[in-house]
C-alpha positions as CSV (number, residue, x, y, z in Angstrom):
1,X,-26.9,-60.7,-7.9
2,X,-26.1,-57.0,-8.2
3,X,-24.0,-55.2,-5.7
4,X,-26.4,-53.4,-3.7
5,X,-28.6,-56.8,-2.9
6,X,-27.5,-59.4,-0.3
7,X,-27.3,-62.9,-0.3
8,X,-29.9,-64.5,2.1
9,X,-32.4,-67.2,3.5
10,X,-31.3,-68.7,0.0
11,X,-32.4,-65.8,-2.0
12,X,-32.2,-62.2,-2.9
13,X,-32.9,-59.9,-0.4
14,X,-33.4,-56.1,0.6
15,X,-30.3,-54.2,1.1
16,X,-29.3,-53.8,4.8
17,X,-30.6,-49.8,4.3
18,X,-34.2,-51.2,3.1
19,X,-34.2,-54.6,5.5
20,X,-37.2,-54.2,7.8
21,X,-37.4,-55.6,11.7
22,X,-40.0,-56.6,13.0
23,X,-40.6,-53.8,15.6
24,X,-40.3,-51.4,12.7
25,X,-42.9,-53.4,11.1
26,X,-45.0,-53.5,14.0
27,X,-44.2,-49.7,14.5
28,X,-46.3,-49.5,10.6
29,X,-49.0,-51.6,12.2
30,X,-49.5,-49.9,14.8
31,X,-49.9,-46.9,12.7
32,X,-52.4,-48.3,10.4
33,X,-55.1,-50.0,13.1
34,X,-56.4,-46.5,14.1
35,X,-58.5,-46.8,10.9
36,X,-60.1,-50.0,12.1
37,X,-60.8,-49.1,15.9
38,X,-64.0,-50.9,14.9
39,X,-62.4,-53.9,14.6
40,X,-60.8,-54.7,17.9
41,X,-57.1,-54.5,16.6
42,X,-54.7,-56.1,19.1
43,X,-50.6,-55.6,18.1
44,X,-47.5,-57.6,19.1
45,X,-44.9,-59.6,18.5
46,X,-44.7,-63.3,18.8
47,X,-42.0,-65.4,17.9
48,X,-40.1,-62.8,15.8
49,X,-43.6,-61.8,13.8
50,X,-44.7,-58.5,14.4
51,X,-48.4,-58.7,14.0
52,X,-52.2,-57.0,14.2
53,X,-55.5,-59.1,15.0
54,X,-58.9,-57.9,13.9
55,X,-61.7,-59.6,15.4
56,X,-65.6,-59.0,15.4
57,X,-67.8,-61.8,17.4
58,X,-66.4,-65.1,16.4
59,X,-64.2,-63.8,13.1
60,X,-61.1,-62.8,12.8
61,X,-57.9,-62.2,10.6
62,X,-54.2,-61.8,11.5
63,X,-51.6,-60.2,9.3
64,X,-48.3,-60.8,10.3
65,X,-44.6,-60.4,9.5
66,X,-41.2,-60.5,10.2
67,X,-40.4,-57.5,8.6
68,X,-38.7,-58.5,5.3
69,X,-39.0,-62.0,4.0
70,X,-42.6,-62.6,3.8
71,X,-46.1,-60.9,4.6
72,X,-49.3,-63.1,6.1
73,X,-52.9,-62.9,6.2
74,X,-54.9,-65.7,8.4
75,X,-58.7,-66.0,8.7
76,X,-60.4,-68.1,11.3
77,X,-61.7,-70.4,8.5
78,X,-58.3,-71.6,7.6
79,X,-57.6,-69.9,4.9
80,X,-55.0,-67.5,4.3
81,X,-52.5,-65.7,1.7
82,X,-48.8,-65.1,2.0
83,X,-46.7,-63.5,-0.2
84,X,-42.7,-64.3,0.3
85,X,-41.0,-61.4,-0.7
86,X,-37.2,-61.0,0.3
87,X,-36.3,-58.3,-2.2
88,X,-39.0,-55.6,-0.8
89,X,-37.6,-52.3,0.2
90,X,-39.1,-50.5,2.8
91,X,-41.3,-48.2,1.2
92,X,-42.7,-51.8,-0.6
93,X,-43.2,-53.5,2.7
94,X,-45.0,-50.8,4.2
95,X,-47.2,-51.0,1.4
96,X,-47.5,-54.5,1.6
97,X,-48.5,-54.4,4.9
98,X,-50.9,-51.4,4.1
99,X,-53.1,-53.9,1.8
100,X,-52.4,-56.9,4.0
101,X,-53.9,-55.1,6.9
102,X,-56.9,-54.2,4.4
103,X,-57.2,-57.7,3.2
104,X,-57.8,-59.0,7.2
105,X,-60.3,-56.0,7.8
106,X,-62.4,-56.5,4.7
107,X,-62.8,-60.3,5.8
108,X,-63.7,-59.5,9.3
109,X,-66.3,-56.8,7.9
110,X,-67.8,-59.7,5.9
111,X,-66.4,-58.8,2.1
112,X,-65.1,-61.9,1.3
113,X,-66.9,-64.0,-0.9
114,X,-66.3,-67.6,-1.7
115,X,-65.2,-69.4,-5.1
116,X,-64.4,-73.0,-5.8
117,X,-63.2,-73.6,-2.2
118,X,-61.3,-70.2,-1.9
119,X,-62.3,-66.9,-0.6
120,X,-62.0,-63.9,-2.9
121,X,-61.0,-60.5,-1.1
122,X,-60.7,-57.1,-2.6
123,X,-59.0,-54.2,-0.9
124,X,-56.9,-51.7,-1.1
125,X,-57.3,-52.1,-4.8
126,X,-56.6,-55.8,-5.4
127,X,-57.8,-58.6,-5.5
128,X,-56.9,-61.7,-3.1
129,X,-57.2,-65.2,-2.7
130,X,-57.4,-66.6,0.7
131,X,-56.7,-70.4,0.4
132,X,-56.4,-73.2,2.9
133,X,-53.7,-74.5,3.7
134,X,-52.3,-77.8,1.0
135,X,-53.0,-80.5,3.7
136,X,-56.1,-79.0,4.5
137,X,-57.7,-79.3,1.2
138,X,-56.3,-82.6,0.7
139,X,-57.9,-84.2,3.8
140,X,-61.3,-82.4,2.2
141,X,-61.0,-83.8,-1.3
142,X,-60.1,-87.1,0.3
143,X,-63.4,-86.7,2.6
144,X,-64.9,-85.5,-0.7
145,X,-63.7,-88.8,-2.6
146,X,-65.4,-91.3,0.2
């Protein structure tokens, strides 16, 4: 560990002068959703997550995160992506939350296309996989095995 990190949550993490809250995330969030007024973005904070929902008819995808520590996308088929990240400094969490934000809105806008179970999302210049969740899948393949 070098001088400038801290130790937390078990790991490395940002310095306390790149360590994110979550209002400062959803401060970034709420900055980035005017580009997707078409999809219905709704902002918050719930349980110490700041977080944006896009939603057209019945789909919808919510990125969310505490700040530093970790960054979410989940769609309303189950799957998702989440990236734990503790060492990101604030410029990197911003643009962490830049493609996670383009991640939900490319899925809502239907550009998500599915492979072996997983769907397959490209944005912001990468490309995702959105999975289900472990438990998930193994109830399916069980299902699967009957």
């Amino acid at each position: 560990m070098t001088p400038d990190r801290r130790f937390e949550w078990g790991g490395l993490s940002a310095g306390r002068a790149d360590f994110v809250t979550a209002a400062e995330a959803l401060a970034t969030l709420e900055g980035l959703v005017d580009a997707y007024s078409d999809l219905a973005p709704a902002t918050g904070v719930s349980d110490g997550d700041a977080f944006v929902r896009f939603s057209v008819g019945e789909r919808w995808a919510v990125v969310s995160t505490p700040g530093t520590r970790w960054f979410s996308v989940r769609v309303d088929s189950g799957h998702r992506a989440r990236l734990d990240d503790a060492t990101s400094t604030r410029a990197e969490a911003a643009m962490l939350l830049h493609t996670y934000v383009a991640i939900g809105a490319a899925y809502v806008r239907g550009e998500a296309v599915a492979e072996d179970g997983r769907l397959m999302v490209t944005a912001a210049g990468r490309r995702v996989s959105l999975t289900r969740p472990f438990v998930e899948r193994l109830r399916g393949w069980m299902r699967e095995r009957r």
